[in-house]
C-alpha positions as CSV (number, residue, x, y, z in Angstrom):
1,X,118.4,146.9,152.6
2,X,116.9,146.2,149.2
3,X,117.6,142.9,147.8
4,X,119.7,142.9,144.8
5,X,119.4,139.6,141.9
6,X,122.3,137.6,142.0
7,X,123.2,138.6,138.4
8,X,123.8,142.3,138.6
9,X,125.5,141.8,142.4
10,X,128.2,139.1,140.4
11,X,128.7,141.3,137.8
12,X,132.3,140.6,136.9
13,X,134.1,143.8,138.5
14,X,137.6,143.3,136.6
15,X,138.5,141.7,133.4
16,X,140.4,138.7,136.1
17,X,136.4,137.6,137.4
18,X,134.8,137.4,133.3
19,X,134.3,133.4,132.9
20,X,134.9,131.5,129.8
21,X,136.0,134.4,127.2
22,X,139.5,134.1,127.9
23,X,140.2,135.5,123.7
24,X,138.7,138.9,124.3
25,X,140.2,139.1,127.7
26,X,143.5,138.4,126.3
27,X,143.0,140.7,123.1
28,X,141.5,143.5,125.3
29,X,144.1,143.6,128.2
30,X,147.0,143.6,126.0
31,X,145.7,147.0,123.8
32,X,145.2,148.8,127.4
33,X,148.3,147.9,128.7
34,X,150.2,148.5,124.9
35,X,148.2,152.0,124.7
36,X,146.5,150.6,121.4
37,X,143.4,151.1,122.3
38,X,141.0,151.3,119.1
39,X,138.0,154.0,119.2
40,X,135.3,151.7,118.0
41,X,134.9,148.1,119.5
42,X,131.9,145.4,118.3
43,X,130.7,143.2,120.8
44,X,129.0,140.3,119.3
45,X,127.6,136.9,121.0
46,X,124.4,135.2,122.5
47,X,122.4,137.0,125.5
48,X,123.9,136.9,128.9
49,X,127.7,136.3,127.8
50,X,129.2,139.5,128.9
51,X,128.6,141.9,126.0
52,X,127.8,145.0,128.0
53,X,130.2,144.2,131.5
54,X,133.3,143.9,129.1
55,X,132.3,147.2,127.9
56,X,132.0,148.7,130.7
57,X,135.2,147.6,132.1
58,X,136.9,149.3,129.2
59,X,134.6,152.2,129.9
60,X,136.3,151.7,133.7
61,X,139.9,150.9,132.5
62,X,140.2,153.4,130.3
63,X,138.7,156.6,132.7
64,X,140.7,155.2,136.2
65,X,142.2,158.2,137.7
66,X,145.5,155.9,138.2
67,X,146.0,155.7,134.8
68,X,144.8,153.6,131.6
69,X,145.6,150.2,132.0
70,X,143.6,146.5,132.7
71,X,143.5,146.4,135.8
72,X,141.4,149.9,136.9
73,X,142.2,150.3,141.0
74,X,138.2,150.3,141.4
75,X,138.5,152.7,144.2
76,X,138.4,156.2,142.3
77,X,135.7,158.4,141.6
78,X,135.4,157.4,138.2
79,X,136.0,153.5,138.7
80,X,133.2,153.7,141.5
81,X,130.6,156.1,139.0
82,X,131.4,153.4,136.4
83,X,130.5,150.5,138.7
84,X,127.4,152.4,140.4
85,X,126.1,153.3,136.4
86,X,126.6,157.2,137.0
87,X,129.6,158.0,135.2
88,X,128.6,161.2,133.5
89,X,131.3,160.2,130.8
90,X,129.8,156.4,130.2
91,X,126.2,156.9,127.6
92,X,124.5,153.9,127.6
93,X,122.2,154.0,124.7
94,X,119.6,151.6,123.9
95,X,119.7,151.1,120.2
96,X,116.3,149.4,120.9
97,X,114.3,152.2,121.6
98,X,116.1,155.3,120.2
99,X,116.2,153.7,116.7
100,X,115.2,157.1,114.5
101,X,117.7,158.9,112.8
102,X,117.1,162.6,114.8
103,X,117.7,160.5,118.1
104,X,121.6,159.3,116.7
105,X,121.6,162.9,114.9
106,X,121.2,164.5,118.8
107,X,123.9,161.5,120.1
108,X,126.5,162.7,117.4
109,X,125.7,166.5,118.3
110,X,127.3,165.9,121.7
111,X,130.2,163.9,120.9
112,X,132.6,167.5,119.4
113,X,132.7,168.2,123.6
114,X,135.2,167.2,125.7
115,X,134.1,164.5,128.9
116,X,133.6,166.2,132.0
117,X,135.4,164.0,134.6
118,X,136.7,161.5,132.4
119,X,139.8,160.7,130.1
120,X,137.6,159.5,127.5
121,X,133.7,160.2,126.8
122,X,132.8,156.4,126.0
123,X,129.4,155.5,123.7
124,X,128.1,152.7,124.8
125,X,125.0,151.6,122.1
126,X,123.5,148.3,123.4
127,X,121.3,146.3,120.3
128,X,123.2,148.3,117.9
129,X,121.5,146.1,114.8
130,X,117.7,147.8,115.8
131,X,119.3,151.4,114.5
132,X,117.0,151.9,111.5
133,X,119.2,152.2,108.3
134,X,119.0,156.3,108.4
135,X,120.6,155.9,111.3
136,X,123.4,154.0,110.4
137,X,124.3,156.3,107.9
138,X,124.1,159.4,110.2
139,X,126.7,157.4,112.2
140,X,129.3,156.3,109.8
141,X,131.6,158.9,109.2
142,X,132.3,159.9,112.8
143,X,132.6,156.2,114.0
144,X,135.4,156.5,111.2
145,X,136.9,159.6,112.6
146,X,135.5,160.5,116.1
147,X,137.2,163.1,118.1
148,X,140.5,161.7,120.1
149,X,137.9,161.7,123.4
150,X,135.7,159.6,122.1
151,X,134.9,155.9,121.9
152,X,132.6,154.0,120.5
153,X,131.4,150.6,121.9
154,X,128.7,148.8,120.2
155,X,126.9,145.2,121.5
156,X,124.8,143.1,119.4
157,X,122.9,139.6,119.7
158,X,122.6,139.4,115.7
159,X,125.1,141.2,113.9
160,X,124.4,139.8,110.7
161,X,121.5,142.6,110.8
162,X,124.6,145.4,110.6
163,X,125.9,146.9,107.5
164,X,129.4,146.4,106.2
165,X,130.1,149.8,106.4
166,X,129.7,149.7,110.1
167,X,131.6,146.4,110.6
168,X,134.8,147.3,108.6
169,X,134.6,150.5,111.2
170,X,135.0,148.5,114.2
171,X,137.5,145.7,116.1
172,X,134.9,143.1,116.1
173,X,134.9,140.4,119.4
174,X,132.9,137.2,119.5
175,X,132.0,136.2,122.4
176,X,131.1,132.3,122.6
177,X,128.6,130.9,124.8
178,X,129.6,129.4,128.1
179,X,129.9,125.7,128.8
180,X,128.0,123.5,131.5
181,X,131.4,122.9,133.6
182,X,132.2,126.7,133.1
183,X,128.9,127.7,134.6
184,X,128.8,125.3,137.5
185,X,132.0,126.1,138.5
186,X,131.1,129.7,138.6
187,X,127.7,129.0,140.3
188,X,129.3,127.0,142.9
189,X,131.3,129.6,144.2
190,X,129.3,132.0,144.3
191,X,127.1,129.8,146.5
192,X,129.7,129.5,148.5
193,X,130.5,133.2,149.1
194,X,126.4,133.1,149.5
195,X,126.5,130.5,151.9
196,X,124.0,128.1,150.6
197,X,124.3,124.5,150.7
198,X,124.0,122.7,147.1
199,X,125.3,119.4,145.6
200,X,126.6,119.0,142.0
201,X,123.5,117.4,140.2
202,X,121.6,120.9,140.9
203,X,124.5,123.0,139.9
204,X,124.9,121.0,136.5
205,X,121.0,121.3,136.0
206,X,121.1,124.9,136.4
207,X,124.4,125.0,133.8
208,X,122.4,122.9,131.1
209,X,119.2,125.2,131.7
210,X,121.0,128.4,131.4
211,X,122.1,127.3,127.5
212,X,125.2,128.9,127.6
213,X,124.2,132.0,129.2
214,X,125.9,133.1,132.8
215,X,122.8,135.8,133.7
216,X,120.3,132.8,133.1
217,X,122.2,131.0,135.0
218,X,122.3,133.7,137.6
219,X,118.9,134.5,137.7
220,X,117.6,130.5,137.7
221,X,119.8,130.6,140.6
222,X,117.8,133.2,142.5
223,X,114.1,130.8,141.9
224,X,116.3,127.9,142.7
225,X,117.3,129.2,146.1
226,X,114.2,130.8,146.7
227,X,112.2,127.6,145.5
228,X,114.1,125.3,147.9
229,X,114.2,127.7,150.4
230,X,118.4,128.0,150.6
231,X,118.8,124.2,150.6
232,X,119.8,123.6,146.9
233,X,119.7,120.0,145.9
234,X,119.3,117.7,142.0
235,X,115.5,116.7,143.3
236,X,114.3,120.3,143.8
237,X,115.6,121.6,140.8
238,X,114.3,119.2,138.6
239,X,110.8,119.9,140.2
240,X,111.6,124.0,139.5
241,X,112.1,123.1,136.2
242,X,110.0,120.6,135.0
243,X,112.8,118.1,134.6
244,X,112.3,114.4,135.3
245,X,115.0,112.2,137.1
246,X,118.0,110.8,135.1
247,X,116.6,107.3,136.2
248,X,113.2,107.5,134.4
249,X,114.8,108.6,131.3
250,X,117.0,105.7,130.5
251,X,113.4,103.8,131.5
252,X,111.9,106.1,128.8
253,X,114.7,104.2,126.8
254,X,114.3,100.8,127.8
255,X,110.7,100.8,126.8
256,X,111.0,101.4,123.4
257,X,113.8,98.8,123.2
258,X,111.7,96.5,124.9
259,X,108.9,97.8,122.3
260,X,107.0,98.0,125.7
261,X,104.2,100.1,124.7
262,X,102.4,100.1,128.4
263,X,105.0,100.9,130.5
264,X,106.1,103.7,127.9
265,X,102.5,105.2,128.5
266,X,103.0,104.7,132.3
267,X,105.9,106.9,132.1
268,X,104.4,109.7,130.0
269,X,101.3,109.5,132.2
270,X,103.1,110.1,135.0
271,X,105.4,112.7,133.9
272,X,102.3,114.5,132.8
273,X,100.4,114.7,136.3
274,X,103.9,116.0,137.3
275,X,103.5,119.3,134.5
276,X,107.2,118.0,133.2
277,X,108.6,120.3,130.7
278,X,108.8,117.7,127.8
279,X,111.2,119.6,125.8
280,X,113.4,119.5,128.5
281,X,113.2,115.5,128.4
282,X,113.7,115.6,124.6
283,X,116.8,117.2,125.8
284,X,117.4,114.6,128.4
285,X,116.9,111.8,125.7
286,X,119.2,112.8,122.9
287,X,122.0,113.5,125.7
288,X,121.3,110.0,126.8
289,X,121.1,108.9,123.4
290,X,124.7,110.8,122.7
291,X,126.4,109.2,125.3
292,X,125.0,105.8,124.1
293,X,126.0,106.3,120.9
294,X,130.2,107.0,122.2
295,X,129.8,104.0,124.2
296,X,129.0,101.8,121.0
297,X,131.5,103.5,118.7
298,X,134.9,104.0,121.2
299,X,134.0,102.2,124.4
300,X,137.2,102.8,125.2
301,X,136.1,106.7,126.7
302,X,133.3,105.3,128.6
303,X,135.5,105.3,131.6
304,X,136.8,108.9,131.0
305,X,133.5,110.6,130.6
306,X,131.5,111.0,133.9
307,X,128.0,110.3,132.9
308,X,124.9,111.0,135.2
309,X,123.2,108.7,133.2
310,X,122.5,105.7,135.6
311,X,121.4,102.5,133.7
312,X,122.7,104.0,130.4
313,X,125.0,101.0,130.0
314,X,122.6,98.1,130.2
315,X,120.4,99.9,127.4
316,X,123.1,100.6,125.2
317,X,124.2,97.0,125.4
318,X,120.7,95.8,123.9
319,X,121.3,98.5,121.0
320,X,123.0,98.8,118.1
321,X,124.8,102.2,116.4
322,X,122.3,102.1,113.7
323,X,119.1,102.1,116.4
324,X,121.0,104.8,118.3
325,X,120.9,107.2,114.9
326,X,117.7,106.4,114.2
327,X,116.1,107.4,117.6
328,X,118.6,110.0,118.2
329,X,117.1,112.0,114.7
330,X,113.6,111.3,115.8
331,X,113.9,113.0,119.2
332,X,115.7,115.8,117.4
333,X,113.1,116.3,114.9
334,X,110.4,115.9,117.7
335,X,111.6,118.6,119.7
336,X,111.7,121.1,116.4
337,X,108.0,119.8,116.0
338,X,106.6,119.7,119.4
339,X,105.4,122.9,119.5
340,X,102.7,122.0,116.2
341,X,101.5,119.5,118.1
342,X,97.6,119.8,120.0
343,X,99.5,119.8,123.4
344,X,103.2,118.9,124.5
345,X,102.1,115.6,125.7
346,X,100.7,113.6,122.8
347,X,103.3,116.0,120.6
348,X,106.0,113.8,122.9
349,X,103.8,110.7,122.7
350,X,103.9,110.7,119.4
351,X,107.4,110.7,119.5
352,X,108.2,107.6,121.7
353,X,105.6,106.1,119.6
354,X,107.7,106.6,116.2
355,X,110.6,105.3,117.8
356,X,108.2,102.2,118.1
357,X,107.1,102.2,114.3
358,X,110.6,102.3,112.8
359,X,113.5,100.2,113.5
360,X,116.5,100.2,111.2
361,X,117.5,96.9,111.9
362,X,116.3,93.8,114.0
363,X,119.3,93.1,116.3
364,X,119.8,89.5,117.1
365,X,118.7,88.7,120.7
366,X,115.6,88.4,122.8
367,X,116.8,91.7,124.3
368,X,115.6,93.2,121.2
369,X,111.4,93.4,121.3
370,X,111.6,90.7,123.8
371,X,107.7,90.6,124.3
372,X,107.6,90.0,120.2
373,X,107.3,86.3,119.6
374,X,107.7,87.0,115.5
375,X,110.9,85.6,114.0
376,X,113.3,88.3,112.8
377,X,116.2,89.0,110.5
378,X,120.2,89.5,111.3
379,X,121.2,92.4,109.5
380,X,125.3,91.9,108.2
381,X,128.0,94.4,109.6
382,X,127.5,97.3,106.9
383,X,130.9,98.4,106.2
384,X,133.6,95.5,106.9
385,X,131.5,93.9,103.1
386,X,130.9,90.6,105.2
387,X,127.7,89.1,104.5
388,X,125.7,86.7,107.5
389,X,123.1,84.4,106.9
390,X,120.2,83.4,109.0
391,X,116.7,81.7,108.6
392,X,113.4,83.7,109.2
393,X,111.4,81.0,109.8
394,X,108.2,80.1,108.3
395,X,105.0,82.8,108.4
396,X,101.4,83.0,106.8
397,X,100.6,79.8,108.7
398,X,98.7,80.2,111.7
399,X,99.6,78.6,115.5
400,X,103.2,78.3,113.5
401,X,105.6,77.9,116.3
402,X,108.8,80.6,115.9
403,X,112.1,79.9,114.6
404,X,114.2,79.4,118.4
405,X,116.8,82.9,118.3
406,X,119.9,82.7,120.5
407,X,119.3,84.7,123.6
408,X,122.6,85.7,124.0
409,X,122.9,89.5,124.6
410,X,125.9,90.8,122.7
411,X,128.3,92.7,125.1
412,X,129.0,96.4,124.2
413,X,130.5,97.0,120.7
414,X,133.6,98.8,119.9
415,X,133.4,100.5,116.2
416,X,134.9,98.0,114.3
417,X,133.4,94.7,115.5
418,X,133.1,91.4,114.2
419,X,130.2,89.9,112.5
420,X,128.9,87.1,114.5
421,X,128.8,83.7,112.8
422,X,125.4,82.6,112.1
423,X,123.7,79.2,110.5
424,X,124.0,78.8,107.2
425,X,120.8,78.5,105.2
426,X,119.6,75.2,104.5
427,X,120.2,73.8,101.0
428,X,117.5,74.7,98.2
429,X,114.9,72.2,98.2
430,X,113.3,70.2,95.3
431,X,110.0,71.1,93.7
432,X,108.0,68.9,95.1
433,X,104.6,69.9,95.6
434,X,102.4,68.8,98.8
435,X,99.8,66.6,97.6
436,X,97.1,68.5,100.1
437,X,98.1,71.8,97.6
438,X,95.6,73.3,95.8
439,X,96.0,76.0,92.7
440,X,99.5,76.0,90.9
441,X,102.3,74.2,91.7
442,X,104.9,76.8,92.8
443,X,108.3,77.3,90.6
444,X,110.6,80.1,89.7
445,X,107.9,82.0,86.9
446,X,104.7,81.3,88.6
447,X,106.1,83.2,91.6
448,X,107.4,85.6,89.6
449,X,103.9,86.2,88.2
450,X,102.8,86.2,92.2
451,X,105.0,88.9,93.3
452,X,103.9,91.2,90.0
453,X,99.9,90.3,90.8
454,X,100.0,89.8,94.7
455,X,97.5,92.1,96.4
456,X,100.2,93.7,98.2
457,X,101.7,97.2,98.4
458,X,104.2,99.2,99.8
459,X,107.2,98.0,101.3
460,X,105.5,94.2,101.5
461,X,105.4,95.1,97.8
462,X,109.5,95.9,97.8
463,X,109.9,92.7,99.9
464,X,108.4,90.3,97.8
465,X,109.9,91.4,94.3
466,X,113.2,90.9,95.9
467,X,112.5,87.8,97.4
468,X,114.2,85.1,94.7
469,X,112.5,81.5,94.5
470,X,114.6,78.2,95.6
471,X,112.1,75.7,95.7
472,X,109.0,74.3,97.4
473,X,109.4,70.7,99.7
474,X,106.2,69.4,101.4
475,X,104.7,72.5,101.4
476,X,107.3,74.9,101.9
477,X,108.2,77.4,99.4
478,X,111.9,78.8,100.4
479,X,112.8,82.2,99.1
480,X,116.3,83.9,99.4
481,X,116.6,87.6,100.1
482,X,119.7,89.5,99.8
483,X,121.1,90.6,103.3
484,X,121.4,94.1,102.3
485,X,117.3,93.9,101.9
486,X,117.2,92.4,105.6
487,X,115.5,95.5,106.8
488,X,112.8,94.6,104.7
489,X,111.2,91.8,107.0
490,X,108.6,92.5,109.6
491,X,106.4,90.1,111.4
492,X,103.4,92.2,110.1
493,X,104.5,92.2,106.4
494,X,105.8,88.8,106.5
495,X,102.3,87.5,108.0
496,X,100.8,89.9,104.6
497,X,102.8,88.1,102.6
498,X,101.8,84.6,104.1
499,X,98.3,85.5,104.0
500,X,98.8,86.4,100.1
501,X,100.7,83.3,99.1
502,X,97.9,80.9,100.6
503,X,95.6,82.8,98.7
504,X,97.6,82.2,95.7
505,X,98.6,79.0,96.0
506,X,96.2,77.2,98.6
507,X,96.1,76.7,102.2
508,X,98.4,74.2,102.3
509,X,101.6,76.2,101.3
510,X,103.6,78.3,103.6
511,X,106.5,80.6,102.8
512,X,110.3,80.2,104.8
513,X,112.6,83.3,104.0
514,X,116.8,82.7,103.8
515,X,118.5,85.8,104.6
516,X,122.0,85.3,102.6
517,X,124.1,86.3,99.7
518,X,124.1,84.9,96.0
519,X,127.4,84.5,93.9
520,X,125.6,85.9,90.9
521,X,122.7,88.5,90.4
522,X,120.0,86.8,92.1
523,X,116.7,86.1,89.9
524,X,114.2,88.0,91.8
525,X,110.8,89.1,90.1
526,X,112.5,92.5,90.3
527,X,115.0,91.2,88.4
528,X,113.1,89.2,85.9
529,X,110.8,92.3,85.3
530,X,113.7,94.4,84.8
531,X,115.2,92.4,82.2
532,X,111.7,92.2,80.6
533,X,111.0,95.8,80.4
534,X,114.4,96.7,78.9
535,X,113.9,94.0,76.4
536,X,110.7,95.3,75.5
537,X,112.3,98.9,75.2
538,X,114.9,97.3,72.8
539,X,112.4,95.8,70.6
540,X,110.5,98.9,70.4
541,X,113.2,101.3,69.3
542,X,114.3,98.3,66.5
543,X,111.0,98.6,65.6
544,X,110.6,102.1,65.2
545,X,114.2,102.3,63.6
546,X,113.2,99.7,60.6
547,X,109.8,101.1,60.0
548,X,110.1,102.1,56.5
549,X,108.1,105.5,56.8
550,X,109.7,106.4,59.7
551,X,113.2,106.4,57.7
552,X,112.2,108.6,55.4
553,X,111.2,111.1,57.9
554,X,114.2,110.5,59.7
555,X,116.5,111.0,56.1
556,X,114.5,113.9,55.1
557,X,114.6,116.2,58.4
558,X,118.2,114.7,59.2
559,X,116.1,113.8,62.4
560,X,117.1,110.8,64.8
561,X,115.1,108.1,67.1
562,X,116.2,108.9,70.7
563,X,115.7,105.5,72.7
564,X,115.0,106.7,76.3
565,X,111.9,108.7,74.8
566,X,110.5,105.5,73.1
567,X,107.6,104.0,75.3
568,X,107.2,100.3,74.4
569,X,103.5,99.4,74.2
570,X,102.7,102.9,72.2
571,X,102.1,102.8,68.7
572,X,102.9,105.5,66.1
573,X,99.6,107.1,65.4
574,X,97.6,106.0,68.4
C-alpha cells in the first residue's frame, strides 16, 4: 500500500482532534449546533495552522446526511467524499493559480445551481489574497448575497493583501500559531499510535523547528523517523537539523564571559566541520540568553520553569542584567544580518566576536574576563540612585602591578538588589610634584589644557574630559570620574591615556582614576570648557547688542539680535 506523509494521514477528522485553536472551535461549533451558520467565513493565520481542515470540516458538518451539526457521523456518503477530497459539492479553488477575473467570472457562473448530493454547495478558495483586484470585484456582490446553497469559505496567509470590501463580507477567524508544548504533545501521541520510540528532548526540538506550525511539524517528523531509522532520540535530531547540543551552547556563553577568544573559536570550528545550522544556534543563544535574563530579574521562577539549559545557572551567576541585554540584542541583530554576511560561519563569528568588543559594564569579580589582568571599574546599581566607589588603579606605567579585585563571585541577583559596599577613594592628595618629573607640574588648568590638546580621540577623548583633577603626590596624578561615566574605562583606553599623560607631563608621572560621586558639579575639562564657551557666547551677543551701528540697524528695521545664532569668534563683516 502506498505510503501516506504523516501530515495528511493526522489530518484532524472532527473539530474534537484540531490542536491549539480552541476560539474558532468554540465560535464554529456553537453556529452549527444554533443553525447560525454565516455564508462567508475568512480564515486567516500562519501556514500549517489548520486554515483549510477547519474548512473542510464545516464543508463536512454542514453536508452530513444525519443532519447539520459539529459533530458530522463521518460514516456517510458525503462525510466520507469530504474526507477522501471527492465531494462533488466541496470546490476547492486555488486562488494561486486561477487569479484572472474570467476564471472567478466561470466560478460565479456555477454558483445559481443547486449541489448535486449535498445540503450546501461550499466554495472553498485557498490564497484568497493572490485574486487579482478584477477579480475581487467580480466576487463581491454575490459573496454579499449568494444563493441560500451556497457558502463561501476563504483562507489566507496575508490578509492584509484583501480589500475591505471583501472583509466586511465575511466572519473573519484568526487562527494563532501553535506553541512548543502544544506540538509535542500532539507529536507524542501520534508516535505512540505510530509505534515509535522517542524521548522528550527530540519531541521539543521538533516543536521549536516547526515555528508554530503543526504540518512542519508533521512533516519534520516523517525525516526524523526516517533519519533515525524509527528510533527517535534529542542526539539524532539535532544532527537532522543542524542543531548543536544544549551543553555547547551555554559553553558558547561561558567564552565570551570568560572573554576566552580561543576556546570561542574552538567551538565555532567545530560546529562548522559538523555543517550546524548557525541560525538555529542564534536561536539556541537568545533562548539561553532569555532564560538567563528571568533568572537575574525574578529568581524566584527559576524553580518553576523547566529549563533544558544545563550549566545555564553557573553563567548567569558571573553576569549581570545589563550584559544579558546587551548580548541578548546582538544575537538578535546577528541573526536578521547573518544572511549579508560572506558565509554563515564568519557572519556568526562575527557575532560572538562583538559580544567580545562591547561590554556595558565591568562586573566586579575575577569571574568577569578572568584571563584580563587590567584593573576595572564597579559600575553603581542604576536605579535604587546609590552611588559606589572603587579605585581603578594606576595605568600608563609599564610592569605596573594591578590593583588586587575581590574574587568573590556574587550569587544570583533578584531584581532589586543591593549595591555592594566598596572602598572608599583615598583622600585627594597634595600637589606635590616628583622631583624626577619633567615638563609642567600638573594642577587643575594645566590638565584641563591636557584633556583639550591630548592626542586622543573617541571615547578615550569622552573619558578624559570627564575625568576631574584632585591632585598629584610623588608622581601620581589622581582624577575623579563620576560613576555614571564608569563605563567609560577600559584597560586599552586607560593605557592610551597613560601613554598621553607621560608624553605630556614626563615619564615620571602616572595617572590613578577614583570612581565616586561629587557633592557639587564636578570641575572636569568638560565642565570648564562648557562654562568657557557659554561665556564667550555671552560676551559676543553684548558685543553685538552695544555696537553702535548695529542699533541703528536694529531701530530702523524693528529687527532683533537672536543669541543662539551668534557665533563667538566671528566678526561682523568678515
Amino acid at each position: 500500500m502506498t505510503y501516506q506523509a504523516l501530515a495528511r494521514k493526522w489530518r484532524p477528522r472532527t473539530f474534537a482532534d484540531v490542536v491549539g485553536q480552541t476560539h474558532v472551535v468554540s465560535a464554529l461549533t456553537h453556529a452549527l449546533d444554533n443553525d447560525r451558520v454565516h455564508h462567508a467565513f475568512l480564515f486567516t493565520g500562519t501556514r500549517g495552522v489548520g486554515k483549510t481542515t477547519l474548512a473542510r470540516l464545516l464543508a463536512k458538518s454542514l453536508n452530513c446526511e444525519q443532519g447539520v451539526s459539529s459533530t458530522p457521523c463521518g460514516e456517510c456518503a458525503a462525510c466520507q467524499s469530504v474526507e477522501q477530497g471527492r465531494f462533488v459539492d466541496l470546490l476547492e479553488i486555488d486562488a494561486a493559480s486561477r487569479t484572472r477575473v474570467d476564471d472567478t467570472r466561470e466560478i460565479l457562473d456555477n454558483v445559481q445551481y443547486a449541489p448535486t448530493m449535498g445540503r450546501f454547495k461550499v466554495y472553498l478558495i485557498d490564497e484568497v489574497h493572490m485574486l487579482s483586484t478584477h477579480s475581487f470585484n467580480a466576487l463581491l456582490k454575490t459573496l454579499e448575497e449568494p444563493p441560500p446553497h451556497v457558502k463561501f469559505l476563504l483562507a489566507t496567509t496575508d490578509p492584509q493583501k484583501l480589500p475591505p470590501t471583501i472583509l466586511s463580507r465575511c466572519l473573519q477567524f484568526n487562527l494563532r500559531a501553535l506553541g512548543v508544548e502544544e506540538i509535542s504533545s500532539q507529536l507524542e501521541r501520534i508516535l505512540e499510535l505510530e509505534g515509535v520510540a522517542s524521548d522528550a528532548q527530540a519531541r521539543d526540538l521538533l516543536a521549536r523547528a516547526a515555528d508554530g506550525s503543526m504540518r512542519d511539524a508533521l512533516s519534520l517528523l516523517d525525516q526524523a523517523i526516517a533519519f533515525s531509522a524509527g528510533n527517535l532520540d534529542g542526539e539524532s535530531v539535532r544532527a537532522m537539523l543542524g542543531m548543536i547540543e544544549g551543553a555547547r551552547v551555554v559553553e558558547l556563553l561561558e567564552a565570551v564571559v570568560d572573554g576566552d577568544a580561543s576556546t570561542l573559536f574552538g567551538i565555532v570550528d567545530a560546529m562548522r566541520e559538523r555543517s550546524v545550522n548557525f541560525t538555529r544556534t542564534l536561536d539556541d543563544l537568545l533562548i539561553v540568553l532569555h532564560e538567563i535574563a528571568v533568572t537575574l530579574q525574578a529568581p524566584e521562577l527559576t524553580a518553576e520553569r523547566d529549563s533544558p539549559w544545563s550549566g545555564q545557572l553557573s553563567v548567569a551567576e558571573r553576569m549581570d542584567p545589563e550584559q544579558v541585554q546587551l548580548f541578548y540584542q546582538i544575537a538578535l541583530i546577528g541573526k536578521r544580518d547573518l544572511s549579508l554576511a560572506p558565509d554563515p560561519a564568519r557572519g556568526f563569528e562575527m557575532v560572538m566576536l562583538r559580544m567580545l568588543a562591547f561590554d556595558p559594564v565591568e562586573p566586579s569579580g575575577d569571574a568577569r574576563r578572568g584571563n584580563n589582568s587590567a584593573p576595572t571599574a564597579t559600575r553603581p546599581d542604576a536605579g535604587n540612585g546609590r552611588t559606589g566607589t572603587t579605585s581603578t588603579g594606576v595605568a600608563g606605567v609599564a610592569g605596573d602591578a594591578p590593583v588586587s579585585r575581590p574574587t568573590n563571585v556574587s550569587p544570583i541577583r533578584p531584581a532589586t538588589r543591593p549595591v555592594e559596599s566598596t572602598p572608599a577613594a583615598a583622600p585627594a592628595p597634595t600637589n606635590t610634584a616628583s622631583p624626577a618629573a619633567s615638563g609642567d607640574v600638573p594642577d587643575a588648568e594645566t590638565w584641563s589644557a591636557f584633556a583639550e590638546s591630548a592626542p586622543v580621540t573617541g571615547l578615550v577623548k569622552e573619558l578624559v574630559m570627564n575625568m576631574e583633577f584632585i591632585g598629584v603626590d610623588d608622581g601620581v596624578i589622581t582624577c575623579r570620574l563620576d560613576p555614571v561615566l564608569a563605563h567609560l574605562q577600559k584597560p586599552a583606553r586607560l593605557k592610551s591615556l597613560g601613554e598621553a599623560v607621560k608624553a605630556r607631563f614626563g615619564t615620571a608621572y602616572r595617572l590613578q582614576v577614583n570612581v565616586e560621586g561629587a557633592a557639587d558639579e564636578a570641575l572636569t575639562p568638560a565642565v570648564r570648557r562648557a562654562r568657557r564657551m557659554q561665556a564667550e557666547h555671552e560676551a559676543a551677543v553684548k558685543g553685538l547688542q552695544d555696537d553702535p551701528e548695529l542699533s541703528v540697524f536694529i531701530n530702523q528695521f524693528e529687527a532683533e539680535v537672536v543669541p543662539d545664532t551668534v557665533r563667538p569668534g566671528k566678526q561682523r563683516g568678515k
